[in-house]
C-alpha positions in Angstrom: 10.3 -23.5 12.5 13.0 -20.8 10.9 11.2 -19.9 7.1 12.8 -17.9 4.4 9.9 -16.5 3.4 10.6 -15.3 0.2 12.5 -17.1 -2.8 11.8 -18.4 -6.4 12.3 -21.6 -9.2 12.6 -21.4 -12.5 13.9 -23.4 -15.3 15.5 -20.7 -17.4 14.1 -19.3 -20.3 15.8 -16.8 -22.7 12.5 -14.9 -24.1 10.2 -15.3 -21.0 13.4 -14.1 -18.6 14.6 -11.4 -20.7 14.3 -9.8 -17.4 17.9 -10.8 -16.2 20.3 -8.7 -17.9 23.8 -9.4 -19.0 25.0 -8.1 -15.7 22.5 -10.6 -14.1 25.0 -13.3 -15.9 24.8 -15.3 -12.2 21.1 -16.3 -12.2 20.7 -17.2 -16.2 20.4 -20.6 -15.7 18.0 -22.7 -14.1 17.5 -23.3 -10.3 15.1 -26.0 -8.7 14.9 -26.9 -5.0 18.5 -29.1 -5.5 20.2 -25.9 -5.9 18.6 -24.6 -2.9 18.5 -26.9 -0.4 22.1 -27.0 0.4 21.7 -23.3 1.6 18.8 -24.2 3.9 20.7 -27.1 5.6 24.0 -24.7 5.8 21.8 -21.9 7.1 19.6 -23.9 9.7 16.1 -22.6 7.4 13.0 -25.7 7.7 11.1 -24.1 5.4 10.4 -21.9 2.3 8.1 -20.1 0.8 8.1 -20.4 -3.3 6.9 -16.9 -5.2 5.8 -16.2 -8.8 8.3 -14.7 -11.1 6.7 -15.4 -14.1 3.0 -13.7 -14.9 0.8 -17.1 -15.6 -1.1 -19.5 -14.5 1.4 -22.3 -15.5 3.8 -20.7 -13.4 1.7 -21.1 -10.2 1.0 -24.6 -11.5 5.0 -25.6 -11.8 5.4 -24.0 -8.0 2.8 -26.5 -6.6 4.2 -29.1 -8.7 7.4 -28.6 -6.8 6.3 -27.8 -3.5 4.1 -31.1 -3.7 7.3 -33.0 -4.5 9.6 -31.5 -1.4 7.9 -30.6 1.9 10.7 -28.0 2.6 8.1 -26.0 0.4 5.6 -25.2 2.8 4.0 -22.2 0.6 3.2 -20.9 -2.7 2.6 -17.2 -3.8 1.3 -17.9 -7.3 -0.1 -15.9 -10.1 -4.2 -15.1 -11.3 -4.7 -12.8 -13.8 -6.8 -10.6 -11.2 -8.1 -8.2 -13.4 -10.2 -11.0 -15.0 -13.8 -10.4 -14.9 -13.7 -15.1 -14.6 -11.1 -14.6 -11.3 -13.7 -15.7 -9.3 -13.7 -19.1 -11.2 -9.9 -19.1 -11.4 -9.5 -18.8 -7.3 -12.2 -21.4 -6.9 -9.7 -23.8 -9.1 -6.7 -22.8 -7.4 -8.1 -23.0 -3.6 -8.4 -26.6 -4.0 -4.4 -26.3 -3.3 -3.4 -26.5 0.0 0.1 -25.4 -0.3 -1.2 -22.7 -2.3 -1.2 -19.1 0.3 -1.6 -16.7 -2.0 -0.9 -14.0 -5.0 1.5 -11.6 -6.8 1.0 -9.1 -9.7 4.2 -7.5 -10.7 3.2 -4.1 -9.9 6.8 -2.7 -10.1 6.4 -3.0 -13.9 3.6 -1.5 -14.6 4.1 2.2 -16.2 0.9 3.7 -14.4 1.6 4.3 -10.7 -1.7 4.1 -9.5 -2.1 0.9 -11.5 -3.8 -0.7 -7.9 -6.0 2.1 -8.4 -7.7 0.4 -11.4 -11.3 -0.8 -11.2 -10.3 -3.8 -12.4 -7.4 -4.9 -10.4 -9.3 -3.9 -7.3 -12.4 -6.4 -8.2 -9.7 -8.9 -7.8 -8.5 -8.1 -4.6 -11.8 -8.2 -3.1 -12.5 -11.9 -4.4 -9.2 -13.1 -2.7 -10.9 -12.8 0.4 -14.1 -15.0 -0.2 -10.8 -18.1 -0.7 -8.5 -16.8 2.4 -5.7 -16.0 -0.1 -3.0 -13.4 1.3 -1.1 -10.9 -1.4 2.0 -10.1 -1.8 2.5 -6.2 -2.9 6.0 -6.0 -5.0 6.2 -2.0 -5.7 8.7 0.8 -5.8 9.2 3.6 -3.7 7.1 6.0 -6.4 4.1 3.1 -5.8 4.2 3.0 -2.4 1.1 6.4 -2.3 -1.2 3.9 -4.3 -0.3 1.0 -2.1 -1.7 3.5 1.2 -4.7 3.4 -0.8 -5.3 -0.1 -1.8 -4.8 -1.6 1.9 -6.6 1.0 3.4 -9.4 0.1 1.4 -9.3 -3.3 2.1 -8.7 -3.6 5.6 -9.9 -7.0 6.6 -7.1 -8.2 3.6 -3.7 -9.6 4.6 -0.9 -7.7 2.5 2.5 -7.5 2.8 5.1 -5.4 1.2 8.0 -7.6 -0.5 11.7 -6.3 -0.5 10.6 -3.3 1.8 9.3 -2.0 -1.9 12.4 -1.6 -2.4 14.4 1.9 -1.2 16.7 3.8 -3.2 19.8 2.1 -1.2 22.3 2.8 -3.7 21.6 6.8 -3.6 21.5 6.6 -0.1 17.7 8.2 -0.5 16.0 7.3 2.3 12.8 10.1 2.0 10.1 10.1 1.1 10.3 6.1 0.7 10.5 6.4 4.7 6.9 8.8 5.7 5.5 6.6 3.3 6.3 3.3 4.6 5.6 4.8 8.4 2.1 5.5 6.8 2.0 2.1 5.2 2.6 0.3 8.8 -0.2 2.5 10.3 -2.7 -0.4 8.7 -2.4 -3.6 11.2 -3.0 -5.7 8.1 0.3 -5.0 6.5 3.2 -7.0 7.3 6.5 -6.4 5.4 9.4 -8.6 4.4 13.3 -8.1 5.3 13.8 -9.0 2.1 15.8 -8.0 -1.6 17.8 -5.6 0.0 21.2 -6.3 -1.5 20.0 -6.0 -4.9 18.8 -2.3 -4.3 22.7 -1.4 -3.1 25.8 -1.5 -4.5 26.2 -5.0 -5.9 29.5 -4.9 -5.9 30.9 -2.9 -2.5 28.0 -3.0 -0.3 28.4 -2.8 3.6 26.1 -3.8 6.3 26.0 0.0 7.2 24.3 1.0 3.8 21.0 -0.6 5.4 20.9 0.2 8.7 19.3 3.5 7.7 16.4 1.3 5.8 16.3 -1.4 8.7 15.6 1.2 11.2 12.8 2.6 9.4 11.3 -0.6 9.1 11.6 -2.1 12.2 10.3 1.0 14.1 7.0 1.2 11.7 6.0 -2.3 11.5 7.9 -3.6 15.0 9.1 -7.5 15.4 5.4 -8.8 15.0 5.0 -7.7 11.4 8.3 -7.9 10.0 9.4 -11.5 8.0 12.7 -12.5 6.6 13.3 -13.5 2.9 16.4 -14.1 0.8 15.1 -13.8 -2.5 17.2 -16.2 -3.7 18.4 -16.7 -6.3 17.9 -13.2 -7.5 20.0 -12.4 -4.4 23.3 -14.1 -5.7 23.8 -11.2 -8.2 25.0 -9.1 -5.1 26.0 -11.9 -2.5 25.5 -15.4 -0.9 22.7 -16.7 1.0 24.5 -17.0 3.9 25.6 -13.3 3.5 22.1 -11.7 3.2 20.5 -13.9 5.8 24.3 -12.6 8.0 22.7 -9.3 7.5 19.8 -9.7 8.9 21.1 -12.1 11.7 23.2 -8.9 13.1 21.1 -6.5 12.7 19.0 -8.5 15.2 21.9 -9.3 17.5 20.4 -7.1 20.2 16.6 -8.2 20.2 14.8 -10.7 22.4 15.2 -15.0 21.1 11.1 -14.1 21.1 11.4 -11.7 18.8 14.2 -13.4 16.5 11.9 -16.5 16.2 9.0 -14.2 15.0 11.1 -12.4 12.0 13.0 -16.3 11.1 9.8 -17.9 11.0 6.7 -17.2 13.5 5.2 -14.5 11.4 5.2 -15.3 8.0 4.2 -18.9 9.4 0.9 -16.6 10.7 0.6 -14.4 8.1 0.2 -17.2 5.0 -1.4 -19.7 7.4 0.8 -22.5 7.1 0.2 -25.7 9.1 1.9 -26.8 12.0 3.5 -29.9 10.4 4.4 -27.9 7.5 
C-alpha cells in the first residue's frame, strides 16, 4: 500500500486561516477529499494520512468525520489541548476512534523555544502513551535542541519530525539544522517525514538540486527504515503540484532497492501510526 503520509482538509475560513497570506492566494479556499483524490489516482497513492491544521478539538472531530466517510483516509493526526491538566479524560474520549493515530501541537508557533520543555506540555506527552497515540513534532530548525530533549526523555514514545522541521532551504543553510537532526536520528524512536520541502525553497524557481543537500542529511541519519513520504498538500500547491513534489522524491530514490522504495511510499508510516492491514 503506497501512503502520503502527510496532508490536510479544511473548509476555509478567513479569521481562523489568517495563516495563509496573500501570497498564499492558491490554498484560500476550501479543499475536501474530492479535491484530493484525483491526485492519488494520478499518482498511484492508496492511502492518506489527514493532519490538524487548526488547534481544536472540533478540528480532530471534522478529520474523523471525513476519514469515516472515505476509506482512502486510513489515519488521523488530530489535536488535544495537552497541556490540560483533564487530557487524560480527553484521550480516553478520543481513543474510542479507530482511525484516530495520533497528535500535533503547532510547536513552530510558539515564541518560547523550549516550549516542549514546559511542565505542562510534557504531562501530556506522557499520557499519550497509556492510549498508544504516536506525535507528530512540527518545529523549526532553532526548536530542533528542545526536540533532542523531549524524545530523549521519552524513549519508549513514537515521534516523528514533520517537513524534516523544516531547513533553511532557501538560504541554502544547511548547519547546524544538519548536527542537530544527526543527533535527533540517534533516538530509534524518531522517524521523520520527506515532507514540506518545497515550501521551505524558492517558491517560485526551485530545482531538484536545492534539496539534495537536505535529502542527504536525512537519509544518512534516519536510513530507509525511518524515513516516510508526505506531500503536504494542499499547503504544497503554493510552490508546485502534487505530482511535482512526490517527482522529487521519486528521483531522489531512483537508485535505492524496490524494498526500500516501498518502505518510504508506504511501509513505514503504515508501522509507525499502526494502521490496519485492510486500511
Amino acid at each position: 500500500m503506497r501512503i502520503d503520509a502527510h496532508q490536510h482538509f479544511w473548509q476555509y475560513n478567513a479569521q481562523r486561516d489568517a495563516w495563509i497570506s496573500d501570497d498564499m492566494s492558491a490554498i484560500r479556499r476550501d479543499f475536501f477529499f474530492c479535491d484530493l483524490s484525483h491526485e492519488l489516482a494520478t499518482n498511484g497513492i492508496d492511502a492518506t494520512i489527514a493532519v490538524q491544521a487548526d488547534q481544536s478539538e472540533t478540528e480532530t472531530t471534522f478529520l474523523l468525520d471525513l476519514a469515516t466517510q472515505h476509506p482512502q483516509i486510513a489515519g488521523v493526526v488530530g489535536w488535544v489541548d495537552l497541556r490540560s491538566p483533564l487530557v487524560d479524560k480527553r484521550l480516553e474520549h478520543f481513543s474510542q476512534f479507530e482511525k484516530l493515530c495520533g497528535f500535533r501541537h503547532l510547536v513552530q508557533a510558539e515564541p518560547d523555544e523550549n516550549f516542549m520543555s514546559r511542565e505542562d506540555f510534557q504531562r501530556g506527552i506522557a499520557a499519550l502513551a497509556h492510549f498508544g497515540f504516536t506525535y507528530d513534532i512540527l518545529i523549526y530548525p532553532r526548536q530542533v535542541p528542545a526536540a533532542i530533549g523531549l524524545v530523549e526523555k521519552f524513549s519508549k514514545q513514537p515521534f516523528i519530525v514533520d517537513h524534516m522541521a523544516k531547513p533553511e532551504i532557501r538560504s541554502q543553510r544547511v548547519e547546524p539544522w544538519a548536527a542537530q537532526m544527526r543527533e535527533l536520528a540517534q533516538n530509534p524512536n524518531v522517524f521523520c517525514k520527506v515532507s514540506g520541502l518545497v515550501t521551505e525553497a524558492d517558491w517560485h524557481k526551485w530545482s531538484p538540486d536545492d534539496f539534495r543537500p537536505y535529502l542527504d542529511v536525512v537519509f544518512d541519519a534516519f536510513g530507509a527504515d525511518r524515513l516516510v513520504f508526505g506531500s503536504d498538500w494542499p499547503v504544497c500547491l503554493v510552490a508546485g503540484t502534487y505530482h511535482g513534489v512526490k517527482r522529487l522524491i521519486e528521483d531522489y530514490l531512483q537508485h535505492v532497492s524496490p524494498a526500500d522504495h516501498a518502505k518510504i511510499f508506504g511501509a513505514n508510516a503504515s508501522q509507525f501510526y499502526g494502521l490496519r492491514a485492510d486500511a
